[in-house]
C-alpha positions in Angstrom: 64.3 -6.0 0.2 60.8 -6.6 -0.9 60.3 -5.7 -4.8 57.2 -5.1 -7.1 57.1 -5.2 -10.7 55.7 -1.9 -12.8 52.5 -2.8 -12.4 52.2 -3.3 -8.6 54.4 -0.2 -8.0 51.4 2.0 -10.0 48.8 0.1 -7.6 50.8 1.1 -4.4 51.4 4.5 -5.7 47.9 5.0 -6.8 46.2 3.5 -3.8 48.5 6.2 -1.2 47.5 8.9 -3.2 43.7 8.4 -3.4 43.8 7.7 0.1 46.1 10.7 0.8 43.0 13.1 -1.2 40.1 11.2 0.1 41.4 11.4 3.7 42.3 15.2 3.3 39.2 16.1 2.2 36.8 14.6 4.8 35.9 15.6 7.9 34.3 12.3 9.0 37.6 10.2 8.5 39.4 9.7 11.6 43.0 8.4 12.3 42.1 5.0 12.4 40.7 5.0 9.1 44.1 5.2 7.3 45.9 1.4 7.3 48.3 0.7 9.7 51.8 1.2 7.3 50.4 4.5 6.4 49.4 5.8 9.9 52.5 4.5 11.1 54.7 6.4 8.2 52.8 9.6 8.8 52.5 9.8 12.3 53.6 13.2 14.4 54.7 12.9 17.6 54.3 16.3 18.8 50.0 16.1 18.1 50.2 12.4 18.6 48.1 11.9 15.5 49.0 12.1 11.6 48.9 16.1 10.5 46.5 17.2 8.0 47.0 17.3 5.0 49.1 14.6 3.9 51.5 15.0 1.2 53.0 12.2 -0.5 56.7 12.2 -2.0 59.0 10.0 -3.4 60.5 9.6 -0.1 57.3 8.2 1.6 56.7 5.5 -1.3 60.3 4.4 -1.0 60.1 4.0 2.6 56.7 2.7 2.6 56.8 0.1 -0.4 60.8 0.4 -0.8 59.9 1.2 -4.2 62.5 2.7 -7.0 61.1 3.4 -10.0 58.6 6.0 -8.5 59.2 8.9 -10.9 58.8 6.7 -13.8 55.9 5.2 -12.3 53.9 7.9 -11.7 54.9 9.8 -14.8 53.0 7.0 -16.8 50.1 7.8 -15.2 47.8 10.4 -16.9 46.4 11.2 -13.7 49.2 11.8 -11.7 52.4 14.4 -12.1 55.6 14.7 -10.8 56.7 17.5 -9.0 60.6 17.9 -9.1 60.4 20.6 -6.5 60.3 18.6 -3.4 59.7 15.5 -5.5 56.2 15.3 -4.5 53.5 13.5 -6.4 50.4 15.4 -7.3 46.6 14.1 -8.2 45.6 15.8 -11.2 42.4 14.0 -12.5 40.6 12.6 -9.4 38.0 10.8 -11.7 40.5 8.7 -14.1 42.4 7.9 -11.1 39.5 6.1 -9.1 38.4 4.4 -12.5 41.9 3.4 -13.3 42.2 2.2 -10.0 39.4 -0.2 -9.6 39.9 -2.1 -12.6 43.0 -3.1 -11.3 42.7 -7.1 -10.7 43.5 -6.5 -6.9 41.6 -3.7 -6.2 38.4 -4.7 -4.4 41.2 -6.9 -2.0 43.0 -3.6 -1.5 40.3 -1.4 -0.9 38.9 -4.2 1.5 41.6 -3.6 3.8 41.7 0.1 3.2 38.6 2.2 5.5 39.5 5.2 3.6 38.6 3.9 0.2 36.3 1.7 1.4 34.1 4.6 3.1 34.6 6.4 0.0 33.6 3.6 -3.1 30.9 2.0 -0.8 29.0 5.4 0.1 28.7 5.9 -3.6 28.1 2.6 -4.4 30.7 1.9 -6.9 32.1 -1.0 -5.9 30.6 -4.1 -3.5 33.2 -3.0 -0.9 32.9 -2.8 3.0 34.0 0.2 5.2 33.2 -2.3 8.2 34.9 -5.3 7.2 38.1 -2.8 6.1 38.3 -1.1 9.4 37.5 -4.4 11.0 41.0 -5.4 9.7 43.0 -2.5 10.5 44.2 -2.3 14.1 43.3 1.2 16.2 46.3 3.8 16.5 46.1 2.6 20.8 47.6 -0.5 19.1 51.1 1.0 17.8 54.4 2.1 19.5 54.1 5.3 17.3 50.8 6.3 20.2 52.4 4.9 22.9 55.8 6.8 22.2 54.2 10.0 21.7 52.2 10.0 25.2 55.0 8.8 27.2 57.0 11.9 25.3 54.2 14.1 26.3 54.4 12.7 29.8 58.2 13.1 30.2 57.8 16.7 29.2 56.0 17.0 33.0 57.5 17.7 36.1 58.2 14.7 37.9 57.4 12.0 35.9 60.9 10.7 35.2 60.3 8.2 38.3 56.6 7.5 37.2 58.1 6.2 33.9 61.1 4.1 35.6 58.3 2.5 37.7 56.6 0.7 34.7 57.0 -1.1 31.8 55.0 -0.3 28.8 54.4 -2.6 25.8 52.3 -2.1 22.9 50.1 -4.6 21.6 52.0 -4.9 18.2 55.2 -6.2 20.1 53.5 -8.7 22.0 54.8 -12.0 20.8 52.8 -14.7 22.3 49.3 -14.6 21.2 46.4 -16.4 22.8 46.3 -18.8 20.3 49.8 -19.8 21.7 49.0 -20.4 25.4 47.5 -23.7 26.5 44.4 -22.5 28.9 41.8 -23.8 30.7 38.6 -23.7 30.0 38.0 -21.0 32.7 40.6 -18.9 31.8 39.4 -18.6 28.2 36.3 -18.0 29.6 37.6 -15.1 31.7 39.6 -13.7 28.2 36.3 -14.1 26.3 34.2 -11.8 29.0 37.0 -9.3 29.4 36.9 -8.9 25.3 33.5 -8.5 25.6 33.2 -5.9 29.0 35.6 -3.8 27.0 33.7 -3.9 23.4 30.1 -3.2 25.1 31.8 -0.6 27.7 28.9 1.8 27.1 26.3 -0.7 27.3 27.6 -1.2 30.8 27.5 2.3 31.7 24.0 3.1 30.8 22.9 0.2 33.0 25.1 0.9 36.0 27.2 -2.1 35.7 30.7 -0.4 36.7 31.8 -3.1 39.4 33.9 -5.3 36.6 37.0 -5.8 35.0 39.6 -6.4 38.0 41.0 -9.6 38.0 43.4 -11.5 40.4 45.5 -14.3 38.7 47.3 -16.9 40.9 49.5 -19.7 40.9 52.7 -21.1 41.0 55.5 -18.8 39.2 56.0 -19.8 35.3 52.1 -20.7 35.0 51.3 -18.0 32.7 50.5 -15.3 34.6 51.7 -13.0 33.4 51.9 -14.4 29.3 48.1 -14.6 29.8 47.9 -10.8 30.8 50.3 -9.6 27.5 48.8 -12.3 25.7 45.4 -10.6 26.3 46.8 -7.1 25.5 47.5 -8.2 21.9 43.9 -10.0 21.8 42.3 -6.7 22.6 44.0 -4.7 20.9 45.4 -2.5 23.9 48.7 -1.4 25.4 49.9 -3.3 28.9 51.2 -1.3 31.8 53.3 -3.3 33.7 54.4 -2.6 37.5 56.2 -4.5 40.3 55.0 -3.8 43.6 58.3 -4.4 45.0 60.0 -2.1 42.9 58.3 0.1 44.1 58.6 -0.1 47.1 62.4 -1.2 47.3 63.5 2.0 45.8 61.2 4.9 46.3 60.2 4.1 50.0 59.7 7.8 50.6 57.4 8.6 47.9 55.5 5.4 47.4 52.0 6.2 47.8 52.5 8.9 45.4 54.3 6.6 43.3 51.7 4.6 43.3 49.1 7.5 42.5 51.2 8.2 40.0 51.2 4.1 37.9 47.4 4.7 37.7 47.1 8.1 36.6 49.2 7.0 34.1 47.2 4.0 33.2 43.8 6.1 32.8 45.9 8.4 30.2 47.0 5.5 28.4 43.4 4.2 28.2 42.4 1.7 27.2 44.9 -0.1 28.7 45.8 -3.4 30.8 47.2 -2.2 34.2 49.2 -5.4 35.2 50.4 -5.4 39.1 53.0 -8.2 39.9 54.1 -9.5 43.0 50.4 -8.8 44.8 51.3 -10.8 47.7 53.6 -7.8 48.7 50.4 -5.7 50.1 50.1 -9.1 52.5 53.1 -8.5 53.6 53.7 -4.7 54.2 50.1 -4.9 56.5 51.4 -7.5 58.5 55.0 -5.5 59.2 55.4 -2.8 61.7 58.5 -1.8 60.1 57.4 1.1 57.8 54.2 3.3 58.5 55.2 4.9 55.1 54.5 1.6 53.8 51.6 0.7 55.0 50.1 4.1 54.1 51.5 2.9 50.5 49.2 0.0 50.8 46.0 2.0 51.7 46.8 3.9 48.8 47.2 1.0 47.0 43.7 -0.3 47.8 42.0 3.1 47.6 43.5 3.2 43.9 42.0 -0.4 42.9 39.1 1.0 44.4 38.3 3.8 42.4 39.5 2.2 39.5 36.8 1.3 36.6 37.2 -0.6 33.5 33.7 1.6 32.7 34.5 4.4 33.8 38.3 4.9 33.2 38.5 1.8 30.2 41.7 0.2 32.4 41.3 -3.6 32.7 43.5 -4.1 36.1 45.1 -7.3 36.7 46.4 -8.3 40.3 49.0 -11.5 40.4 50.3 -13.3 43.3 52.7 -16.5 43.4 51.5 -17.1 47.2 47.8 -16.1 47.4 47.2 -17.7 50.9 49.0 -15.0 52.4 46.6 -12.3 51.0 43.5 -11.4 53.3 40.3 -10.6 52.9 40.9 -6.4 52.0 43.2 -7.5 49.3 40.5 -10.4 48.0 37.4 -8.3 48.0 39.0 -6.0 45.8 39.0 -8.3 42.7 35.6 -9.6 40.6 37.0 -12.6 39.6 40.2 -14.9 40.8 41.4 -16.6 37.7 43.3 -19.7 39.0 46.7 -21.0 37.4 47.7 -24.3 38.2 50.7 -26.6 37.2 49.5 -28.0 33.8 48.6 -31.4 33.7 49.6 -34.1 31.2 47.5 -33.3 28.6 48.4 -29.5 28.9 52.1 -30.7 28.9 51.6 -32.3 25.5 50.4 -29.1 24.1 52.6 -26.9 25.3 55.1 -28.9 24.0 53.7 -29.2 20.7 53.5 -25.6 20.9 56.9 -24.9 21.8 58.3 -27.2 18.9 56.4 -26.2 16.1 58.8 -24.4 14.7 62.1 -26.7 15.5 62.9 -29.3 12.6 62.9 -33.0 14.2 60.9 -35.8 15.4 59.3 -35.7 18.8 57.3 -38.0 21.2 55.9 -35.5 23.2 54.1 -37.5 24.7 56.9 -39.7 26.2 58.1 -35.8 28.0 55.2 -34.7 28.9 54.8 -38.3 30.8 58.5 -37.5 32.5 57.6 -33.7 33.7 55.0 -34.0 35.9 55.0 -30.8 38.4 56.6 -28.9 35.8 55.7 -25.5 34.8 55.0 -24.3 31.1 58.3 -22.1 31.4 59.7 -25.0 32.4 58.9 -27.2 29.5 59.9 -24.1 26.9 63.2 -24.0 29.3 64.0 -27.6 28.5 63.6 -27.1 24.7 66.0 -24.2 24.9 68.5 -26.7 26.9 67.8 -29.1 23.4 68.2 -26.2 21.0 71.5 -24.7 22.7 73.0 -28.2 23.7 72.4 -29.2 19.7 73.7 -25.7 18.3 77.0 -27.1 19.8 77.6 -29.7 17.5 75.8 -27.4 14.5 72.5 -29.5 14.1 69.5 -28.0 13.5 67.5 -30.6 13.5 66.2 -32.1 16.6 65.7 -35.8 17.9 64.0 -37.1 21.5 67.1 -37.8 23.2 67.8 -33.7 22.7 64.7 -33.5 24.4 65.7 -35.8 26.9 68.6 -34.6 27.4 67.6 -30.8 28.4 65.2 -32.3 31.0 68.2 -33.8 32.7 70.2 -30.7 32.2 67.2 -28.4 33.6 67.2 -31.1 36.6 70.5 -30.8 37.5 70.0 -26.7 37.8 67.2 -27.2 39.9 69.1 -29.3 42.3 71.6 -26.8 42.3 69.2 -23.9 43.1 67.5 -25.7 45.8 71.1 -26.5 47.5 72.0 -23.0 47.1 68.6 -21.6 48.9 68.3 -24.6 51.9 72.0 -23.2 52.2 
């Protein structure tokens, strides 16, 4: 449990409280002023939002801070008082409170990474404080579970959307655990991030000048390229939730009501907006056109197209991402509907050695990783980070923690050996 001393646990309860007033009282604040810890504590899921006004109570500083002194904190403040009643914490004397606070030695860091105070002292010119730079480092509400939660409860309240909701999987930006910073791309595909950032940051610029034919991408490669890492990878560098869909599953288990199904994923995405609409398993729409199986499915497949169609990262703020393991299959209708193929190839040497480097940064040992990087050629980067969890199991057994190259060695011989058995088991 993370403790302060006297003095912090004033500044924490001082800070929420001007915050609490100064967001209560103006109308120009918005949601996304108030700090992540705070919107996050306060938010209602019924108005998907935080409810005005906020109160604040013991309760929320010992959740927030897991502070537990508070009443004796705040009753050595002049400008604060105790309510027993409820055991909620009043501002009395706005004025000593906003002097008291900014003498504090961390106060122009706190207020910094604060929009609500930061609006405040800078519009009065107090304090040489930033309401851009402090919103610049507090993530938007479209960022959190809390927003995501509270739609998807919103949408489960609707008829028929229990299958909508099976159909997908939706991850917030916050949970996102690879970052871009830990994938090992190519130059183009960094490019491709960079202009995506950048479509969806000048999104009205675009607009006014009738640029609406942008943001659909097509990723392919071999499986365990990145693929799909990139797409959630690109989620948390944007700040925006990733809807992601199988076509398969689809397909597989709601033959009857697949083009509504279908409908239905990108309806959902536009509410979610903006959002990352991530389709797996692309090559399946080769494959229902060329089968005279299903009519139902192939209908499913117009709808399909239609949807990409009239889908717009301008309009609609849904960056749509198409991948495909086998992309020579695909034809032309399928092609035409993307602005940009991002290719992903088997890494090379070089990309080996980073992804490796990568992969071990955490892991106590010493490592040539150049000398496996040399011995993997053809594999994939979810092979490589495969192989170090063959090292890390194999050396769990005999309780090290600490890692040499013959561990390393090892799990590529042990992720051999599975291969070999896989490839028997599919030639039959």
């Amino acid at each position: 449990m993370m403790k302060f001393n006297m003095t912090d646990d004033k500044i924490l309860i001082t800070e929420l409280v001007l915050t609490a007033y100064l967001f209560n009282q103006s109308d120009k604040l918005e949601v996304d002023d108030l700090t992540q810890p705070i919107r996050k504590h306060y938010w209602d899921e019924k108005i998907n939002s935080v409810k005005r006004p906020i109160y604040v109570t013991e309760g929320d500083l010992r959740t927030l801070y897991k502070l537990e002194n508070v009443k004796n904190s705040v009753k050595s403040l002049p400008f604060l008082e105790f309510q027993d009643f409820g055991s909620q914490i009043k501002l009395t004397v706005f004025d000593l409170a906003e002097k008291w606070f900014i003498k504090q030695p961390e106060a122009i860091e706190r207020i910094n990474n604060n929009p609500v105070l930061a609006q405040y002292f800078e519009t009065n010119e107090m304090l040489h404080v930033s309401y851009i730079k402090a919103k610049a480092s507090t993530m938007p509400k479209e960022t959190t579970r809390e927003w995501i939660q509270s739609l998807v409860k919103s949408i489960e309240a609707e008829k028929g959307s229990e299958d909508t909701l099976k159909l997908v999987n939706i991850v917030a930006p916050e949970d996102i655990r690879q970052t871009v910073k830990d994938l090992v791309l190519t130059k183009e595909q960094e490019e491709e991030i960079e202009k995506m950032a950048k479509a969806i940051q000048y999104r009205d610029y675009l607009k006014r000048i009738g640029l609406r034919e942008i943001g659909k991408l097509l990723f392919v490669g071999p499986p365990g390229t990145g693929k799909t890492s990139t797409a959630r990878a690109l989620s948390g560098k944007l700040g925006i939730p990733i809807v992601e869909v199988r076509l398969s599953q689809i397909t597989d288990q709601f033959l009857g009501e697949t083009a509504k199904n279908i409908d239905r994923v990108f309806d959902l995405a536009k509410r979610l907006s903006p959002c990352i609409l991530f389709i797996d398993e692309f090559d399946f729409v080769a494959k229902a056109r060329a089968t005279d199986e299903h009519a139902a499915l192939k209908r499913a497949v117009n709808t399909l197209l239609k949807a990409i169609d009239e889908m717009s990262l301008v309009d609609h703020g849904v960056l749509l991402i198409g991948a495909t393991n086998h992309p020579s299959i695909l034809d032309h209708a399928a092609w035409r509907r993307f602005d940009e193929i991002v290719e992903f190839t088997l890494p090379d040497k070089d990309m080996r050695k980073k992804i490796l480097d990568i992969v071990l940064r955490d892991i106590e040992g010493k490592f040539e990783t150049e000398e496996i990087a040399k011995k993997t050629e053809g594999y994939s980067g979810s092979d490589l980070r495969l192989i170090v969890r063959e090292a890390v199991l194999s050396s769990l057994i005999t309780e090290r923690m600490v890692l040499n190259q013959q561990d390393l060695l090892r799990g590529i011989t042990e992720f051999n050996k599975r291969i070999l058995v896989k490839t028997k088991e599919e030639t039959g």
